[in-house]
C-alpha positions as CSV (number, residue, x, y, z in Angstrom):
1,X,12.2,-40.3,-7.4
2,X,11.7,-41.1,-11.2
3,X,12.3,-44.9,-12.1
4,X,12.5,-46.4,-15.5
5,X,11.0,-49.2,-16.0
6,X,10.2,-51.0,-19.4
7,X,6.0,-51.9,-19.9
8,X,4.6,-54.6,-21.7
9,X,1.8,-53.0,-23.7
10,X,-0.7,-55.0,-25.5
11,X,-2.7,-53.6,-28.5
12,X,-5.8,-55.5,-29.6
13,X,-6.5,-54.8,-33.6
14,X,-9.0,-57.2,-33.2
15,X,-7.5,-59.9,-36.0
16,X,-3.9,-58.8,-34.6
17,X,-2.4,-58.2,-31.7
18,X,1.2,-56.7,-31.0
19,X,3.2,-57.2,-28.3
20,X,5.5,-54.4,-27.7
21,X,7.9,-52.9,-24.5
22,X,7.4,-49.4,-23.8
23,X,9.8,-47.2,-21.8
24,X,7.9,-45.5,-18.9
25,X,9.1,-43.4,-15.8
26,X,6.9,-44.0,-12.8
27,X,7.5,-42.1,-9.3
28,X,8.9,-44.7,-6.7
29,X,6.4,-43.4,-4.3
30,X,3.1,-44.0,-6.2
31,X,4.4,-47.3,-5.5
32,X,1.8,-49.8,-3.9
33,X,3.2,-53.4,-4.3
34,X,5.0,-55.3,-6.6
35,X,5.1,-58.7,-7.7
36,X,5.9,-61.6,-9.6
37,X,3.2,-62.0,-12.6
38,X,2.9,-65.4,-14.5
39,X,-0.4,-64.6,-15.6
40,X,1.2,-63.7,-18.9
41,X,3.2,-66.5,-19.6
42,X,0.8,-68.9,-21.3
43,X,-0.5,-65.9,-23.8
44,X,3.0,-65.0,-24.9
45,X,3.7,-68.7,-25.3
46,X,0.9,-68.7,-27.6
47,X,1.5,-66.0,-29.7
48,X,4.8,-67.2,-30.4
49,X,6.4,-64.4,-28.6
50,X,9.9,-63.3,-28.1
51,X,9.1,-62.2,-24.6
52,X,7.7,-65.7,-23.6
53,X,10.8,-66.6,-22.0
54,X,11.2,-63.0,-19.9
55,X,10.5,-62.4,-16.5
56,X,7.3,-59.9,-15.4
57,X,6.2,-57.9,-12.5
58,X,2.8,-56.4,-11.6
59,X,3.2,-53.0,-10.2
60,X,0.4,-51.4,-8.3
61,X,0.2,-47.3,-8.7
62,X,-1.7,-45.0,-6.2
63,X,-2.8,-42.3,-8.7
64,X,-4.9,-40.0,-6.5
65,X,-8.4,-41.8,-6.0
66,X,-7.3,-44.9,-8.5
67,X,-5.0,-48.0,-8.8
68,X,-3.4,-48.5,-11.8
69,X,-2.1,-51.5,-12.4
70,X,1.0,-51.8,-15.0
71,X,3.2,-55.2,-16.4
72,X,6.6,-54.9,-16.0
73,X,9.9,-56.5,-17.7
74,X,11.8,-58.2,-14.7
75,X,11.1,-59.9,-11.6
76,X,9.9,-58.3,-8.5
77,X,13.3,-58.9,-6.5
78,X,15.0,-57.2,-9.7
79,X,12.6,-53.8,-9.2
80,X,12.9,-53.8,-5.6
81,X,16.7,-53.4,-5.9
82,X,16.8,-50.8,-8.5
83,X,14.3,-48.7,-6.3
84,X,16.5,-49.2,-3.2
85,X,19.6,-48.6,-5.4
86,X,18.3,-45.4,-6.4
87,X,17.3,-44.2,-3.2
88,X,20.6,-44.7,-1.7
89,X,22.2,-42.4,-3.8
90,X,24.0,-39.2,-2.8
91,X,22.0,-36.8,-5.9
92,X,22.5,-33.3,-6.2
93,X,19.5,-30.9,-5.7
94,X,16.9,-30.6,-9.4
95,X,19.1,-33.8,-10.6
């Protein structure tokens, strides 16, 4: 099952970097762990960001033979209950 979830992407220019969310739709069961991530709190707070005060969640993927690793907007708890929200829906078949 497709979940949206709302990335926060980095981009490195070097003498500039942007902070930006990015909309992405990951399948529920590539789904290794999730968990709460601080490790990004101190760099937004440095770069003066409007994200410093947002909650994040590191997401581990199974993608075949690799683990990719993605920063999420919200908590862990937050995720988890959107996955088992989703999952205990009545969905018609191709929805």
């Amino acid at each position: 099952m497709l979940l949206k979830l709302k990335q926060l992407v980095i981009e490195n220019h070097g003498y500039k970097r942007n902070i930006i969310p990015k909309n992405i739709y990951i399948n529920s069961d590539t789904i290794i762990s999730i968990v709460d991530y601080h490790g990004a709190d101190n760099f937004l707070i440095s770069e003066s960001s409007k994200y410093s005060n947002d909650k994040f969640s590191l997401i581990r993927l199974s993608q075949g033979n690799k683990v990719e690793d993605i920063i999420a907007f919200g908590s862990a708890e937050k995720i988890y209950s959107e996955i088992s929200e989703t999952q205990s829906k009545k969905r018609i078949l191709n929805d």
